[in-house]
N, C-alpha and C positions, 0 to 999 in steps of 0.2 A: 324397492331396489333402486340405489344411485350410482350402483359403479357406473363407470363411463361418461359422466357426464363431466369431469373436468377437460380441459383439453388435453391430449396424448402426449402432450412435448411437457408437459408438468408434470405430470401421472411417473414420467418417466426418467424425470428428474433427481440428480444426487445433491443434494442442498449444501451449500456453505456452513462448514462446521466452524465456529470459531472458536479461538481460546477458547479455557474454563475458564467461567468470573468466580473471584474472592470468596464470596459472599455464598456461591454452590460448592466449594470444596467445604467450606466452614459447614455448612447443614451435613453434608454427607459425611466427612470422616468426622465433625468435633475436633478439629484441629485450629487451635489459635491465633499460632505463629504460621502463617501464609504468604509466599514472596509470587508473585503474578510476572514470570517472562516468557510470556506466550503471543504477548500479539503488539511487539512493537510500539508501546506508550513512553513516554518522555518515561526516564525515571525519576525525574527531579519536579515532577509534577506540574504544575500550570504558574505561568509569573505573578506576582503579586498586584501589579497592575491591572492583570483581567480579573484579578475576585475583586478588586477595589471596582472596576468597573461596573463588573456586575451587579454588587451591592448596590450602585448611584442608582441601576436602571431598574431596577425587581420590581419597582412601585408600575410600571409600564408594561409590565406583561399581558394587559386585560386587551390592551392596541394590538392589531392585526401589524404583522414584522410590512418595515416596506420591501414589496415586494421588488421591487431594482436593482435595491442595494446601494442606492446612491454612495454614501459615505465610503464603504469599504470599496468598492470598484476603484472609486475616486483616489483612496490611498493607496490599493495596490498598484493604479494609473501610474503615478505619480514613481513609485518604487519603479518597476519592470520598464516604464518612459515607453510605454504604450497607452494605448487612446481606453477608455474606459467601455466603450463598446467594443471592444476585442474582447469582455469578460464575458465570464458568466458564472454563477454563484451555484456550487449547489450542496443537498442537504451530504454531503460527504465525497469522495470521489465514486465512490458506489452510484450513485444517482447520477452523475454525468458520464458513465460508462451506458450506463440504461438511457439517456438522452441523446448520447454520439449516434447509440444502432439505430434508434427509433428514427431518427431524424435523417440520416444517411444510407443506410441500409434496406434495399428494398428485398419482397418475400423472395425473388428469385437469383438476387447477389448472396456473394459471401465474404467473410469475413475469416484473417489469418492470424495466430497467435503463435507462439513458442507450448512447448508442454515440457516441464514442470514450469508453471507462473504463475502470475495472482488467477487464484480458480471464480474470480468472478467474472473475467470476460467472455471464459466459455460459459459459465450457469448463465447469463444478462444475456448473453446469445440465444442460449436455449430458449430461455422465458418466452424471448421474442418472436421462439420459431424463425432463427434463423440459420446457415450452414456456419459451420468454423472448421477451416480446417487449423490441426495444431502443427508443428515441426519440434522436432527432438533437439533439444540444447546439444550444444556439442561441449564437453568438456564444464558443463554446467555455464554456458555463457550461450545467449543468443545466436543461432546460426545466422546469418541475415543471407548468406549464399543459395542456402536451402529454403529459407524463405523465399526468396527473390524467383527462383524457381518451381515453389508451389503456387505462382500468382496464374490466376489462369482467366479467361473475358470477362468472367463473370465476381472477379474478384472487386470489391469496393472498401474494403477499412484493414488496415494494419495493427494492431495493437501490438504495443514492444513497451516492457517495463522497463525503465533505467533508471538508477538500478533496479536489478530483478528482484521479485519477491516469491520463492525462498530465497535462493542461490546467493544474494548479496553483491554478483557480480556485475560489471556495467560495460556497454557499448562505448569503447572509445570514440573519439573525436574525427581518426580517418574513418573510421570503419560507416561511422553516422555519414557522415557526406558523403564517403561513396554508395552505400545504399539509397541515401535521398536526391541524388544524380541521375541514378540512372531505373528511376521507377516513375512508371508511367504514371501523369498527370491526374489522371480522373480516378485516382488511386490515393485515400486519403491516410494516412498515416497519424496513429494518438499514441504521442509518447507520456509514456505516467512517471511520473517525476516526483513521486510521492516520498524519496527516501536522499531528493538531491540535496538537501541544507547540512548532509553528517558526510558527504562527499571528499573526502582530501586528495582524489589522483587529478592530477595535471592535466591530464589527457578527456576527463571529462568534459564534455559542454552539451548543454541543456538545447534546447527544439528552440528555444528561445532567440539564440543566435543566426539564425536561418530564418528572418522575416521574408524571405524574397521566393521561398519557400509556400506557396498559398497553400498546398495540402498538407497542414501538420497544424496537429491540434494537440497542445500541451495538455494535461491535467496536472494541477500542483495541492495539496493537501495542509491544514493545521491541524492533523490530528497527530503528529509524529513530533517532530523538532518545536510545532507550538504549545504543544501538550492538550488539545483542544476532541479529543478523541470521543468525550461524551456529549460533545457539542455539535457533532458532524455537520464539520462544514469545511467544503472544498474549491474550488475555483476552474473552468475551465480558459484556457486565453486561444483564443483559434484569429484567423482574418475576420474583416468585419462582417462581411456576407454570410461565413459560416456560424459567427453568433449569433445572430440577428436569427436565423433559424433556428438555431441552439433554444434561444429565449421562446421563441415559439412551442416549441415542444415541451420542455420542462411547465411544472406544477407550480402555479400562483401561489406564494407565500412560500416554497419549499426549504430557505432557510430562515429559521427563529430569530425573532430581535434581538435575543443575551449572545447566539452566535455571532449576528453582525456585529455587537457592538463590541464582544470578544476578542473579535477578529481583528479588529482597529486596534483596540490596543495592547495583542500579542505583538502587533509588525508596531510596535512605537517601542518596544523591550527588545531593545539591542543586546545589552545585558545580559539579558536571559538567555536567548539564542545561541550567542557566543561560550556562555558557560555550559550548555546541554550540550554542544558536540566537544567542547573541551573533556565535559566525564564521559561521554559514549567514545571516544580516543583514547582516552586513557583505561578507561573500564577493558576495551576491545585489545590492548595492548597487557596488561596484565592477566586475560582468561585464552590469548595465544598464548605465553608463558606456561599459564597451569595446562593448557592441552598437550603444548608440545613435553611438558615432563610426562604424562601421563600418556603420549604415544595416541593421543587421540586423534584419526582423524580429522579435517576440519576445510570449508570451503575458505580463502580470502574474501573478505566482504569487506563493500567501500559503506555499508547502509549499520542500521543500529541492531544488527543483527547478526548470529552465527550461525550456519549449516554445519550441524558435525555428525561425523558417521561413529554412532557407540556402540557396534558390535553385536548390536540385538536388535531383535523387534522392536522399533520404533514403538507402538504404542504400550509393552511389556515396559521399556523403558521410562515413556510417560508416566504409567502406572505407579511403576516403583519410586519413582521421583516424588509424585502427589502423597504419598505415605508420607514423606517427609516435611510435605507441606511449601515444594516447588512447583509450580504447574511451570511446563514448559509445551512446547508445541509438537504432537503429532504430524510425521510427514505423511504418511499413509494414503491419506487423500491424498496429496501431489505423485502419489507413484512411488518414490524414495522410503521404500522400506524400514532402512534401517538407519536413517537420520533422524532426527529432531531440531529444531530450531531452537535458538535461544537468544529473547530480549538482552542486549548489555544494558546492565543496571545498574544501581549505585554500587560503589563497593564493599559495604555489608552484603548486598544479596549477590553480588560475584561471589563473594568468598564461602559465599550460604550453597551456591551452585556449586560449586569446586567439589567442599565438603559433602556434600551430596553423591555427584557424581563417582566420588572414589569408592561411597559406599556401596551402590548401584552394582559398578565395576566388580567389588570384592565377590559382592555375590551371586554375579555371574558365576563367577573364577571358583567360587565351592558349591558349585551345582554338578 
């Protein structure tokens, strides 16, 4: 007999479900034609410059990655006009959410988030056996008043996605400076910035801006706008005291050499970049169109992504969709019933989505 021998805070744990990958819809239903928006990936796939890059290095894979990151620090240095030890590299932004707590978080502090938002800072919490308390979005947008409010002595790290993930919605500009004003000092704040490169309100600005600011600690991503998602790799930019600890805690070697060298030259494809939010703009501008004919409702989002309320069981929904051979996202976990999320993708798989959904609709409507 081995019950019990895990620890209680695992045992008791609800895991990170992600998208369905391609590759399990095709064994399960035998379906050939398959469009994947479910988990936010570039839809235009990776720049030509990182597979060319790739290819130069593949002979190099047998070398241990450096584990520094010299080169990439150095370029994003260079980009962000910050010191290269304000970075820190890691195997996705998943891994540096699980480095913030470890590093900052003691057994008897706690830690605050929003609830419905990315579900790995409460599970990276739990792992770690630590408290979280969450607060209820208001309006689907971060309360930061209600937050500001559940801070109590024992409070140590803020997590606030901007934009939020599901919701798509983001902390404006006053709203961010008057909560980073008036929160006490020994109170560290990580904004996740994972969705800021497809951003077009005015009123946005990143943690970035706020150097004078020592308690905020950015996390930023290539797995989204760089298309770099199978490559996980993320970045942390904090003060230099708090990286400097950062690098302590994280895993010797934790990002791959094809990622680092990936990484360098997705941020050298200007190009690219600018054409991936030019179609998730315009993709996001033609599937509010087909919503609003079709009376659907739908969250605004500034990210590569939609929140829409279909009328049913979110995951009945999912279902009936993957018949079709759409995987779209289950809200279920997040609490939101009867949402789904949906990647903007190229405009075949908009129009593939469209035609989907109406059919979905019909047969609700003759049930």
């Amino acid at each position: 007999m081995i019950q019990g021998i895990a620890n209680k805070n695992i045992i008791a744990l609800a895991p990170y479900i992600p998208g369905k990958p391609i590759d399990e819809v095709k064994r399960e239903l035998k379906i050939k034609r398959i469009i994947k928006l479910a988990s936010n990936e570039n839809p235009l796939g990776v720049s030509f410059k990182v597979k060319e890059a790739i290819k130069k290095n593949l002979s190099e894979i047998h070398r241990y990655p450096d584990s520094c990151g010299f080169y990439l620090k150095r370029k994003l240095a260079k980009i962000l006009k910050i010191s290269p030890f304000q970075i820190v590299l890691g195997n996705g932004s998943d891994e540096l959410i699980d480095v913030v707590i470890k590093t900052f978080v003691n057994s008897q502090e706690n830690i605050i988030t929003a609830k419905p938002t990315f579900l790995e800072y409460e599970i990276i919490a739990r792992i770690n056996n630590r408290k979280i308390i969450t607060v209820a979005l208001n309006n689907f947008k971060y309360d930061l008043d209600r937050i500001r409010k559940a801070i109590n002595y024992k409070t140590k790290l803020i997590f606030i996605a901007n934009p939020n993930n599901p919701t798509g919605t983001y902390i404006n500009k006053q709203e961010l400076e008057s909560f980073l004003k008036n929160l006490p000092k020994k109170i560290i704040v990580v904004l996740d910035e994972a969705y800021d490169l497809f951003v077009d309100a005015e009123d946005f600005s990143s943690g970035l801006n706020y150097p004078s600011f020592e308690n905020i600690i950015v996390l930023k991503t290539f797995s989204k706008a760089y298309g770099l998602a199978g490559l996980r790799l993320g970045y942390a930019i904090a003060c230099k005291e708090f990286a400097s600890y950062m690098e302590k805690a994280r895993q010797p070697f934790n990002v791959n050499s094809l990622a680092q060298i990936a990484g360098c030259a997705a941020l050298e494809d200007k190009n690219f970049s600018e054409r991936t939010k030019k179609a998730i703009l315009e993709g996001k501008q033609y599937l509010y169109q087909q919503l609003d004919k079709l009376k659907i409702k739908y969250i605004p989002s500034v990210a590569n992504f939609i929140m829409l309320d279909v009328g049913m069981d979110s995951y009945e929904a999912f279902k009936k969709m993957l018949k079709y051979g759409v995987i779209v996202r289950d809200l279920k976990q997040y609490g939101l019933d009867n949402f789904i999320r949906l990647t903007i993708g190229t405009k075949p798989q908009n129009q593939r989505f469209i035609e989907v959904l109406k059919k979905i609709i019909k047969v609700k409507e003759e049930k």
